[in-house]
Structures are given as structure tokens and as C-alpha cells.
N, C-alpha and C positions, 0 to 999 in steps of 0.2 A: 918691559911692557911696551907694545908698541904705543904709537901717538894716536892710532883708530882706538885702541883700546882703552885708553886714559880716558877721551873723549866719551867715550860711552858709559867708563863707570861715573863719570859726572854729569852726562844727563840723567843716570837713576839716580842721585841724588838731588837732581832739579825737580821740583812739581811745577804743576798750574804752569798759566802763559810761559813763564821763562823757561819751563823745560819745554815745552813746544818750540820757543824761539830756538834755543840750542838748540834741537833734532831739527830743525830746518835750514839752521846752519850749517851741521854734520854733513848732510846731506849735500847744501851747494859746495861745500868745500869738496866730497868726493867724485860729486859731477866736475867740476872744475878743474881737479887735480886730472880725471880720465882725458877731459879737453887739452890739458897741457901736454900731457904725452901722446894723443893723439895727430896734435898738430907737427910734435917733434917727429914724429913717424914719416909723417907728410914731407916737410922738409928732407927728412936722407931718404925719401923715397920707400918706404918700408911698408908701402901701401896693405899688404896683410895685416901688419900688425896695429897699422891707423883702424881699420877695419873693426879690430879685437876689442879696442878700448874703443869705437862709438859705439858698437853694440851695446858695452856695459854702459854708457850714457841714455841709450833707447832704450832700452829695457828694465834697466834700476831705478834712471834718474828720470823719468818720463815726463815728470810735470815740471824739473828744472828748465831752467834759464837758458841752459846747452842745446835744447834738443832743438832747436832751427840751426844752429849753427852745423850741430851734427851731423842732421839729415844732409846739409850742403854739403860739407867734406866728407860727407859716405858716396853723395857723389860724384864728388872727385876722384878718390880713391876706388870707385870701381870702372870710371872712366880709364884709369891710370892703366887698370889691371888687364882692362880691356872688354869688361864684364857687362855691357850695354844695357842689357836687361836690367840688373841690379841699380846700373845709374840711373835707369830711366824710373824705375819704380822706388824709389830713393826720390827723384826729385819731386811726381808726383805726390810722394808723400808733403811733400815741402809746400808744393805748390797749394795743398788741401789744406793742413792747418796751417800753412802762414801767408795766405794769396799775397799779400802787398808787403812781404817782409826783402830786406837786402840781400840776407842771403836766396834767397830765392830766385831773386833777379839774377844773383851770379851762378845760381846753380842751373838755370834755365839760359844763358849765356855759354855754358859750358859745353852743357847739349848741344846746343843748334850750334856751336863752332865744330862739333864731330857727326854733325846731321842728324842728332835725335830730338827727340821732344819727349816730353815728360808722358808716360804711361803708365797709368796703376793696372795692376794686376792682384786680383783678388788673392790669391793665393800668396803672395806676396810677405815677409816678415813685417813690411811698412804697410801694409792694409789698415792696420789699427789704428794708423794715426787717422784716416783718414772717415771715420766711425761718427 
């Protein structure tokens, strides 16, 4: 059985607060685990497959801990790619829900070192954060 799956049959048998805290745990631990292989990506350059596992951090793990971080390194990784659009509407995202956050700053540093600036674009996957 894998280790998702242990953890799961022992939050049905948690109730009340501490099974809530477990599923919230569950949760940061598989946001966090997508974070650590997506930075591994970053590193050997594998910028697609960084891409694969922040999506599942933006879209699964939406209200985690990750998703500034994320939104930074998606625009990295579409800078890398060469994908302007996506970085620029990526950082926007960032720059909406987190205006004064760190990553932000480096991910609006990143841009303006390849002349862009952060642009949302409504149609956009990252529109939603900014809701």
C-alpha cells in the first residue's frame, strides 16, 4: 500500500479537529513533495516538467503555503522556455495575491532583466488567483 494511501485510511479513522488537522497535513505534505520535484526540474533544467508539477501545486494545492512560491518558479520556468506570455501572466498572478511578497520581487526582477513586466491576461490559467 502506498504511503498516500496509509495516510488516508488514517484520516477516516480520525474524527473531529484532529482529523481535520491530519487532512491538512496531507495536503501540505503533497503540496510540498510537488514543490520539491519541481525545483529538482528547475535545477537540471527540465523546465516542462517543473511546469507539470506547479500546475498540480496551483490547482490541487491552491490555498497551500506553495502557491507564491509557485506562481515564482512558473515564471521562471516559462521565461526559461521562452514563453513570455505565460511568464508575464504568472507573475501578474503573483503580483495580485501576494503584492509585497519575496517571491514576487524576484519574479518581477526576472521579467524586467528580459524586458517584460508583469501582465494578466484574462483568459489566462492564472486569472483566478487574481479574483
Amino acid at each position: 500500500m502506498s504511503r498516500l494511501a496509509i495516510l488516508l485510511v488514517a484520516l477516516l479513522a480520525l474524527s473531529g479537529s484532529a482529523g481535520d488537522k491530519a487532512a491538512a497535513e496531507a495536503v501540505a505534505e503533497s503540496a510540498q513533495w510537488q514543490m520539491v520535484v519541481a525545483r529538482y526540474y528547475v535545477r537540471e533544467r527540465n523546465y516542462a516538467g517543473a511546469i507539470n508539477r506547479l500546475r498540480i501545486v496551483l490547482t490541487k494545492f491552491e490555498s497551500s503555503e506553495y502557491v507564491e512560491e509557485a506562481l515564482a518558479v512558473a515564471t521562471e520556468a516559462y521565461l526559461a522556455l521562452g514563453i513570455a506570455s505565460e511568464a508575464s501572466d504568472a507573475a501578474a498572478a503573483l503580483e495580485c495575491k501576494f503584492p509585497n511578497g519575496a517571491w514576487t520581487a524576484k519574479a518581477k526582477a526576472l521579467l524586467k532583466s528580459a524586458g517584460l513586466a508583469p501582465a494578466a491576461n484574462p483568459a489566462s490559467s492564472f486569472s483566478r488567483f487574481c479574483r
